[in-house]
C-alpha positions as CSV (number, residue, x, y, z in Angstrom):
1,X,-14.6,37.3,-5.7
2,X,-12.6,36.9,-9.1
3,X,-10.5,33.7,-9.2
4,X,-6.8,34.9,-10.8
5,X,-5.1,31.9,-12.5
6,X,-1.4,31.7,-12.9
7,X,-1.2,30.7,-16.8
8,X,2.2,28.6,-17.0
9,X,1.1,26.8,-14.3
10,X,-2.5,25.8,-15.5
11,X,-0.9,22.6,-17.6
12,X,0.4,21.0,-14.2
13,X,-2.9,21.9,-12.3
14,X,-4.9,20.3,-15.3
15,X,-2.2,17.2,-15.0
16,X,-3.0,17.1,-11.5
17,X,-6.7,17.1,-11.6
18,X,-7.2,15.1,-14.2
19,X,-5.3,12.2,-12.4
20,X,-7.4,13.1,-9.5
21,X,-10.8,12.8,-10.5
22,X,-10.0,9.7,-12.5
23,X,-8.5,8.8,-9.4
24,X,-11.5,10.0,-7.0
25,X,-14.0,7.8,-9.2
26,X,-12.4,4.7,-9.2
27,X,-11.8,5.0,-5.5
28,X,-15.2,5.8,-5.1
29,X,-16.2,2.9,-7.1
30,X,-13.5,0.8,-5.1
31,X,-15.2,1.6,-2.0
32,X,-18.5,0.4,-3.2
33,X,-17.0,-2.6,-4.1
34,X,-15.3,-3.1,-1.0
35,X,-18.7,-2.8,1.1
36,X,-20.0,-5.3,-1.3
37,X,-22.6,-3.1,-3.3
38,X,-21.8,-4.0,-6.7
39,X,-21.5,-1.2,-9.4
40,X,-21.8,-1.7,-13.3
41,X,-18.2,-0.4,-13.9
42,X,-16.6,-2.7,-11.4
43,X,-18.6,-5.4,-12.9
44,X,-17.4,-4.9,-15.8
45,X,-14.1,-4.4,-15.0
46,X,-13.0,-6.9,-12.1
47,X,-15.7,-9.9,-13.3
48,X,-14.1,-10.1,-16.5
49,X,-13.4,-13.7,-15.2
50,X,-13.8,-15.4,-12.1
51,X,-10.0,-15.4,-11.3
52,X,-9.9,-12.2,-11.2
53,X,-8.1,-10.5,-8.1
54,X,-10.1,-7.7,-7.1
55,X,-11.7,-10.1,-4.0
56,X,-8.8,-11.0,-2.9
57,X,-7.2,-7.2,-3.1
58,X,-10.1,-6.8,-1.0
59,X,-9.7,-9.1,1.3
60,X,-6.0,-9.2,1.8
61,X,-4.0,-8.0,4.5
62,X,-3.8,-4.4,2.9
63,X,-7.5,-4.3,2.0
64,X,-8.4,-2.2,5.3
65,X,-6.8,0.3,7.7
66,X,-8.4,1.3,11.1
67,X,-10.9,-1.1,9.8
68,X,-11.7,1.3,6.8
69,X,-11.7,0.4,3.5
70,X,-8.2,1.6,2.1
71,X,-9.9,3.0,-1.1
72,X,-11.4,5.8,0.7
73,X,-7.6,7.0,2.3
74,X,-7.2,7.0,-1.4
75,X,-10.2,9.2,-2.2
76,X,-9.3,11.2,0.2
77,X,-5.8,11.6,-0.9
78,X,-6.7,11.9,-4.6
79,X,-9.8,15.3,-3.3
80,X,-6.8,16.8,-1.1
81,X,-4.2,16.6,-4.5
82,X,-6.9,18.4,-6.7
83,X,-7.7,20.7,-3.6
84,X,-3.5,22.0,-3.4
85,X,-3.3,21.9,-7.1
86,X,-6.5,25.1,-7.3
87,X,-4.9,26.2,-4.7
88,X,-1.5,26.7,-6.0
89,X,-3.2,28.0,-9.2
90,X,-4.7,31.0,-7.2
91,X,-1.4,31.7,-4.8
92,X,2.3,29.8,-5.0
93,X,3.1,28.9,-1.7
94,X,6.2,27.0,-0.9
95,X,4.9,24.9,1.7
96,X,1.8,23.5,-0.4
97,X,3.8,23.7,-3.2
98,X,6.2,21.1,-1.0
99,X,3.0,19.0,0.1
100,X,1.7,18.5,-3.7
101,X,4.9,17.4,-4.9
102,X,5.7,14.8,-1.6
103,X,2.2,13.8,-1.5
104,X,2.3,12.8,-5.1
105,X,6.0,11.0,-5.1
106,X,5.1,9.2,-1.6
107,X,1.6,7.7,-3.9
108,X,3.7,6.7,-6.2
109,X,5.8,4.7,-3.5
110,X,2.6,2.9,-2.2
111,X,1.3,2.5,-5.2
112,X,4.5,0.8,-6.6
113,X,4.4,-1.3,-3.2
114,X,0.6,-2.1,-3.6
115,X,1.1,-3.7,-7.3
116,X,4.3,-5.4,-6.0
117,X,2.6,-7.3,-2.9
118,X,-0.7,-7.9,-6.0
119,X,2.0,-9.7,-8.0
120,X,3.9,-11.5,-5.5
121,X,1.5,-12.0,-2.1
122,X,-1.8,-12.2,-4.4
123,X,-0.3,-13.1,-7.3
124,X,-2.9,-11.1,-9.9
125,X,-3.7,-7.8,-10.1
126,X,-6.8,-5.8,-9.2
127,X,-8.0,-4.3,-12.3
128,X,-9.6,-1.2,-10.7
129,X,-6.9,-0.9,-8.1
130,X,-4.4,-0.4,-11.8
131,X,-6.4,2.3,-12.7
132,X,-5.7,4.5,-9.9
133,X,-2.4,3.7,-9.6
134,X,-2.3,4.8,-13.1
135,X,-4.4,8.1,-12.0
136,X,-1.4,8.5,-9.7
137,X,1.1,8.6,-12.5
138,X,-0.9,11.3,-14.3
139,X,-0.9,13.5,-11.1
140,X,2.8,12.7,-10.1
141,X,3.7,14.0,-13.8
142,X,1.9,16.9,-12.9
143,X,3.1,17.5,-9.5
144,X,6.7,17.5,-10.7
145,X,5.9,20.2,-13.1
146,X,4.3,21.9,-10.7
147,X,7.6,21.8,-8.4
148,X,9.8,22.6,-11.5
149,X,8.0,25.6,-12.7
150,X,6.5,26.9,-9.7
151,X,9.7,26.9,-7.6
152,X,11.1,29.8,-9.9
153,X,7.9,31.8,-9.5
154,X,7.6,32.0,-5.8
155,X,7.6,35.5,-4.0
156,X,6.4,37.0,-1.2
157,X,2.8,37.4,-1.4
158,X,-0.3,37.5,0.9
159,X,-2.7,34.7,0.3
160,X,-6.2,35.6,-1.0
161,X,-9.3,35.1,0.7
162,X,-9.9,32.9,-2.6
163,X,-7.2,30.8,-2.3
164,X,-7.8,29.7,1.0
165,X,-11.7,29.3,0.6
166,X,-11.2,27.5,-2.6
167,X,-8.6,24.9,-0.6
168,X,-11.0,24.5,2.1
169,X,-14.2,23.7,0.0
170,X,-12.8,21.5,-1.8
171,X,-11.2,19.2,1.0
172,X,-14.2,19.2,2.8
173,X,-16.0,18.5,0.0
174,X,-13.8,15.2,-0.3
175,X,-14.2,14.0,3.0
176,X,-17.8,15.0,2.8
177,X,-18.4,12.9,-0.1
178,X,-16.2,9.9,0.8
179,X,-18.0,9.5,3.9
180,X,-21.2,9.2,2.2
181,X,-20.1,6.8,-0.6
182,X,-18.9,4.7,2.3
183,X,-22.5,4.7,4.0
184,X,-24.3,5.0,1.0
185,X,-22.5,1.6,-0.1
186,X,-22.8,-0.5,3.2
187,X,-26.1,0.6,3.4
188,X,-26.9,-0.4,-0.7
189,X,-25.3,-3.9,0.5
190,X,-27.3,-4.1,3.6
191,X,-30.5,-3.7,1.6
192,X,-32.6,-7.2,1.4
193,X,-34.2,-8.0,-1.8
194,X,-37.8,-8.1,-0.2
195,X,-37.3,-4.1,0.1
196,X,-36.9,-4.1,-3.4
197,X,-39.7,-2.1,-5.7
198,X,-42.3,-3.9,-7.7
199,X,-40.2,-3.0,-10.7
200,X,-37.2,-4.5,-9.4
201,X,-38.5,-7.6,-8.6
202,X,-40.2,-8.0,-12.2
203,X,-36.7,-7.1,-13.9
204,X,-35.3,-9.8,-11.7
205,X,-37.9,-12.5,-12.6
206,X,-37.3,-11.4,-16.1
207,X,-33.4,-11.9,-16.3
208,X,-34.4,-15.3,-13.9
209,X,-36.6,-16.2,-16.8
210,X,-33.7,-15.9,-19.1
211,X,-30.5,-17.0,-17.2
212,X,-33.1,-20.4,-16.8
213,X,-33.5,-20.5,-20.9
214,X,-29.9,-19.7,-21.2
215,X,-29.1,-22.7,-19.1
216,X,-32.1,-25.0,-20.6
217,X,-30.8,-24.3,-23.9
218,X,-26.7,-25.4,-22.7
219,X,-24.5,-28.4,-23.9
220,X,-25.4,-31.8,-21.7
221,X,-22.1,-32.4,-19.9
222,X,-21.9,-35.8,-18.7
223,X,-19.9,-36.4,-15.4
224,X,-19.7,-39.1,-13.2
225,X,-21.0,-38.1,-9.5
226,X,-18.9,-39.1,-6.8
227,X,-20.9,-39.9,-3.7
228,X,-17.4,-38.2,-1.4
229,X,-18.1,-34.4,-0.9
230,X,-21.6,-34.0,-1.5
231,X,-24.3,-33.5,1.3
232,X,-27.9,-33.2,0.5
233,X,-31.1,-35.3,-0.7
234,X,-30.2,-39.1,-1.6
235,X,-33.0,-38.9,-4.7
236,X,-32.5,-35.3,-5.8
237,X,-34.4,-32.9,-8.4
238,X,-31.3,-31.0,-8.5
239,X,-27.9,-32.0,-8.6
240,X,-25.1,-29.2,-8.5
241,X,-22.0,-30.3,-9.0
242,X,-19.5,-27.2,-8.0
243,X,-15.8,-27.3,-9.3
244,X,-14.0,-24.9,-7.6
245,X,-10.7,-24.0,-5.7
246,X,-9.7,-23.4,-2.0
247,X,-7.8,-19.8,-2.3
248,X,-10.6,-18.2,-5.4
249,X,-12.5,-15.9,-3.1
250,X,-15.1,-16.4,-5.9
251,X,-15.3,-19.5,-4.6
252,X,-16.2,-19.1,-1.1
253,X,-19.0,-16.9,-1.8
254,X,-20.7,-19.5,-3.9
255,X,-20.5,-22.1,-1.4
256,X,-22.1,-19.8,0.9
257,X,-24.9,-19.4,-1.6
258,X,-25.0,-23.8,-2.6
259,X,-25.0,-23.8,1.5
260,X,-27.9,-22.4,2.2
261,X,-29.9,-23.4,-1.3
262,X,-29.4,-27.1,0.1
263,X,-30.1,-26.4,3.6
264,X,-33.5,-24.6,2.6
265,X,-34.1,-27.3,-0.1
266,X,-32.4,-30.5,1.8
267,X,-34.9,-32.8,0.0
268,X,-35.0,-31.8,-3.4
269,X,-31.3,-30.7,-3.4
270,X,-28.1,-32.4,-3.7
271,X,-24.2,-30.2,-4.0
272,X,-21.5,-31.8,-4.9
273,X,-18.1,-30.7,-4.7
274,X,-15.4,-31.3,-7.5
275,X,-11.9,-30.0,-6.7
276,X,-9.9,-27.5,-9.8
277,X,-7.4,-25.9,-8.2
278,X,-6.3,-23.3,-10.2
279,X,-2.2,-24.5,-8.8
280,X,0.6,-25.6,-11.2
281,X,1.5,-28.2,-8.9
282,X,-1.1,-30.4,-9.4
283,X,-3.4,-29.2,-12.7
284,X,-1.7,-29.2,-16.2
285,X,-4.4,-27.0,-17.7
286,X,-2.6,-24.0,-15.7
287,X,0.8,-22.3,-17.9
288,X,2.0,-20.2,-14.5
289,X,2.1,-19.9,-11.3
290,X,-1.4,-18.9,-9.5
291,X,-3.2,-20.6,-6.1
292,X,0.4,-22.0,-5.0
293,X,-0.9,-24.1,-2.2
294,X,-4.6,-24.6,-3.7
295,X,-3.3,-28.6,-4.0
296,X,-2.3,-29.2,-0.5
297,X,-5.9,-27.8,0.5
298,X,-7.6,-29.6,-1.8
299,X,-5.5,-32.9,-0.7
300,X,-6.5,-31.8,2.7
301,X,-10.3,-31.6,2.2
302,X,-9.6,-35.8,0.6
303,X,-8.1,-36.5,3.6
304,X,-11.0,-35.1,5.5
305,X,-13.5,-37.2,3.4
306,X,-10.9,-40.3,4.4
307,X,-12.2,-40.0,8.7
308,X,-15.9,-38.9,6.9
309,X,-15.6,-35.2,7.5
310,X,-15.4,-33.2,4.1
311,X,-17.5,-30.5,4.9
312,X,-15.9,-29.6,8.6
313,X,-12.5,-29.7,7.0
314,X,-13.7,-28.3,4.0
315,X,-15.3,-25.5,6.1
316,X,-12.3,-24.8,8.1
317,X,-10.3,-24.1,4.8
318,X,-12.6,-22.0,3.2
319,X,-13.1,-19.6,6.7
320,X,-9.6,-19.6,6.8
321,X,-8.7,-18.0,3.2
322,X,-7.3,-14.9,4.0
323,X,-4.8,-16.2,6.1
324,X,-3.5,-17.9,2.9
325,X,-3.8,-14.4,1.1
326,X,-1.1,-13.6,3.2
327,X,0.9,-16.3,4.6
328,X,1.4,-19.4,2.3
329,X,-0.2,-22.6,2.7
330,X,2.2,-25.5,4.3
331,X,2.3,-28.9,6.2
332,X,1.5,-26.8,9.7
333,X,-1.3,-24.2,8.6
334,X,-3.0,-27.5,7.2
335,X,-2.3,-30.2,10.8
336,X,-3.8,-26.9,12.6
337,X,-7.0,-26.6,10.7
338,X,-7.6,-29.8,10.5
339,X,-6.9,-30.5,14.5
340,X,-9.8,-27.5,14.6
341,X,-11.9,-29.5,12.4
342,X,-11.9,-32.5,14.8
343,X,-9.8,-34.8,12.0
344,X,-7.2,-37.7,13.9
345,X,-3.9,-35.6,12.5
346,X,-1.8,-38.2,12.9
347,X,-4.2,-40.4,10.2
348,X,-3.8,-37.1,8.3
349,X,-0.6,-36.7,7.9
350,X,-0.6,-40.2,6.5
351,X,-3.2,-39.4,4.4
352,X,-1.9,-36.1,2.8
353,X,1.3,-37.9,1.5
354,X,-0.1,-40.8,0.1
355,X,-0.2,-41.1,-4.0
356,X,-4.0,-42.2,-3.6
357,X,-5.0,-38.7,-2.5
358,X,-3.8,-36.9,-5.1
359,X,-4.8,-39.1,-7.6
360,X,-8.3,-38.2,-6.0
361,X,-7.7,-34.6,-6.6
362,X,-6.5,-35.3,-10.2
363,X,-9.2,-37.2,-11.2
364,X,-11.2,-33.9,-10.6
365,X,-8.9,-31.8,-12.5
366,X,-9.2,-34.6,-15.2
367,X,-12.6,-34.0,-15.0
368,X,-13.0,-30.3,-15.2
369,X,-10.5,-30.0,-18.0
370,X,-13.1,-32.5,-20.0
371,X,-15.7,-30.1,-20.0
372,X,-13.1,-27.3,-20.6
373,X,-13.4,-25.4,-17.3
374,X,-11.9,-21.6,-18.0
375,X,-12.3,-20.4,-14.2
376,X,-13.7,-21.1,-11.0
377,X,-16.6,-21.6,-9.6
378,X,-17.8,-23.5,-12.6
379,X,-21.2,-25.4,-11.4
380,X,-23.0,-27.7,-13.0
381,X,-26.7,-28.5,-12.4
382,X,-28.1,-31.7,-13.7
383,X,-25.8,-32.0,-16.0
384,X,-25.8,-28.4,-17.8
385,X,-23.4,-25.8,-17.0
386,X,-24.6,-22.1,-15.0
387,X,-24.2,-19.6,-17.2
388,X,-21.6,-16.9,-15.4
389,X,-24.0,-14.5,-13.7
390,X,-23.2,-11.4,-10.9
391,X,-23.2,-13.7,-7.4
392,X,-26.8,-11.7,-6.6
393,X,-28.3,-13.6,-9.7
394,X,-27.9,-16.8,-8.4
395,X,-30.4,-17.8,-5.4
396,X,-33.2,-16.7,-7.5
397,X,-31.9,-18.9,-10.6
398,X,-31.3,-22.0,-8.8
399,X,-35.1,-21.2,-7.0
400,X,-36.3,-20.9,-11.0
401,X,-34.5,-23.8,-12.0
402,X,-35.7,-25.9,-9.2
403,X,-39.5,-24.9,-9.6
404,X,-39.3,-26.1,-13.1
405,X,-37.3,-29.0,-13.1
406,X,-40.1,-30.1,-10.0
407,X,-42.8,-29.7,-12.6
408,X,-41.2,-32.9,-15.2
């Protein structure tokens, strides 16, 4: 079967595939991400620092469709583009030639929609979600050429057997492999550590061994600890002081990790929590606009403290983060967490507008900016910071740290 190419029209295919691959690989990786199987290039990429936005693209309202990830529509979208472009190569056909050039303007569209609702609902930008929408561009410049030249080379011709096999194994091609980076990645998140090779598990005691040196050899910062927001042992060996902020999704997952370090070490373990909301409206160390609302919740989680339940209240906001991805936070969303939370709102509304509980609040942000916190989470044990490490890292760090600071 010989393939005929239709020369003036190979610089729009090359346009359109080019934007496609680039656009089917950082979909692909975009899925991974999304399942929560981490991947060196989104690493790289989206933990530049912990206030990045890819989480919370991930987790916003847009993040899923049909309760699939909405990176592999885009896959699939960017495999069926390449797909029509070969196609069109081999045999000009109005019709596809129609579904190239809509497909690609009606991306574009989305795309322009997607990084509006980033700068305006979530207020950042997903780093890897910028690179497609950039792959789009390429293969919307393409597609218009494709329309411009193409149209005037249309005529009546019977499609070849080529054509249409070359069309057909490549879309099923893309849905083929979309599927299985979708499996492949829930199942790569899904895998436990224990079913890790003996290899595996010596390359992670090694980068323990030096994330623990790393830390050993960091600057003492000296902080008062408050005795409000903290839960664990009275006498600690470890004492983790976590500044963080109610809407970084960052956050959240660390508290999940400090959660269940101090419930398996409840005697030798103590967190505490320090409140650096990353909001204008509250923290002078901030030049913009970020987490609007981020002061209210952490006023909130004071007021909780105030009727001796931080940690429900603080609980209840931190479960309840993607509602403030996409509505914003006020007076209301607040009274009806906190009513869930089993807090006297009538006390709490009180509480939330006195002076006294912000100056609570500020006296964190006073603290963080001492030690010249860049992003959140920024956690301090005994008194030296954590060095930023992937989320994975960390159980087995604070396990290292632990065993050796038992041994002094």
């Amino acid at each position: 079967m010989q393939l005929m190419f239709k020369k003036p029209l190979i610089l729009p295919a090359a346009l359109v595939i080019t934007g496609a691959l680039i656009g089917m690989l950082f979909s692909g990786i975009l899925i991974y991400e999304h399942n929560g199987a981490k991947t060196q290039i989104g690493s790289a990429v989206c933990d530049v620092n912990q206030a990045s936005s890819c989480e919370k693209a991930k987790d916003s309202a847009v993040g899923k469709i049909f309760g699939l990830p909405l990176a592999l529509y885009g896959y699939a979208f960017y495999g069926t583009m390449a797909a029509l472009a070969l196609f069109l190569l081999l045999a000009l056909n109005d019709i596809v030639l129609s579904l190239l050039f809509w497909g690609a303007i009606s991306a574009l569209l989305f795309d322009a929609f997607l990084l509006l609702y980033s700068l305006v609902v979530l207020q950042g930008i997903c780093r890897l979600c910028a690179i497609t929408y950039i792959a789009t561009v390429i293969l919307a410049v393409g597609a218009y050429l494709f329309n411009r030249d193409g149209a005037k080379m249309i005529k009546a011709e019977t499609i070849s057997i080529s054509a249409k096999a070359v069309l057909g194994l490549v879309f099923a091609a893309t849905i083929g492999s979309g599927l299985f980076f979708h499996t492949a990645s829930l199942q790569a998140q899904s895998t436990p550590v224990a079913g890790a090779t003996e290899q595996e598990q010596k390359l992670r005691e090694q980068l323990n061994n030096e994330f623990y040196k790393q830390w050993k050899a960091g600057e003492i910062v000296k902080l008062d600890k408050p005795r409000s927001g903290s839960k664990g042992a009275a006498n600690p060996v470890l004492t983790i002081m976590e500044f963080a902020d109610p809407l970084c999704p960052h956050c959240k997952d660390m508290g999940v990790v400090l959660n269940e370090f101090v419930k398996k070490h409840g005697d030798k373990v103590r967190v505490i929590f320090r409140h650096y909301p990353l909001d204008i409206q509250c923290n002078d160390a901030m030049k913009r606009a970020f987490h609007v609302g981020a002061c209210d919740l952490a006023r909130a989680m004071e007021c909780g403290e105030a009727q001796g339940k931080f940690w429900p209240m603080h609980d209840a906001i931190f479960s309840q983060q993607e509602l403030f991805f996409r509505n914003p936070v006020s007076e209301r969303a607040i009274e009806s967490l906190a009513a869930g939370a089993g807090l006297n709102t009538a006390a709490m509304g009180a509480c939330f507008k006195s002076q006294a509980t912000m100056a609570k609040v500020k006296a964190d942000i006073a603290a963080g900016n001492k030690i010249k916190i860049t992003g959140t989470p920024t956690t301090i044990i005994n008194d030296r910071r954590l060095p930023g490490v992937p989320l994975e890292f960390v159980p087995g760090i604070l396990e290292k740290i632990l065993l050796e600071e038992s041994r002094r």
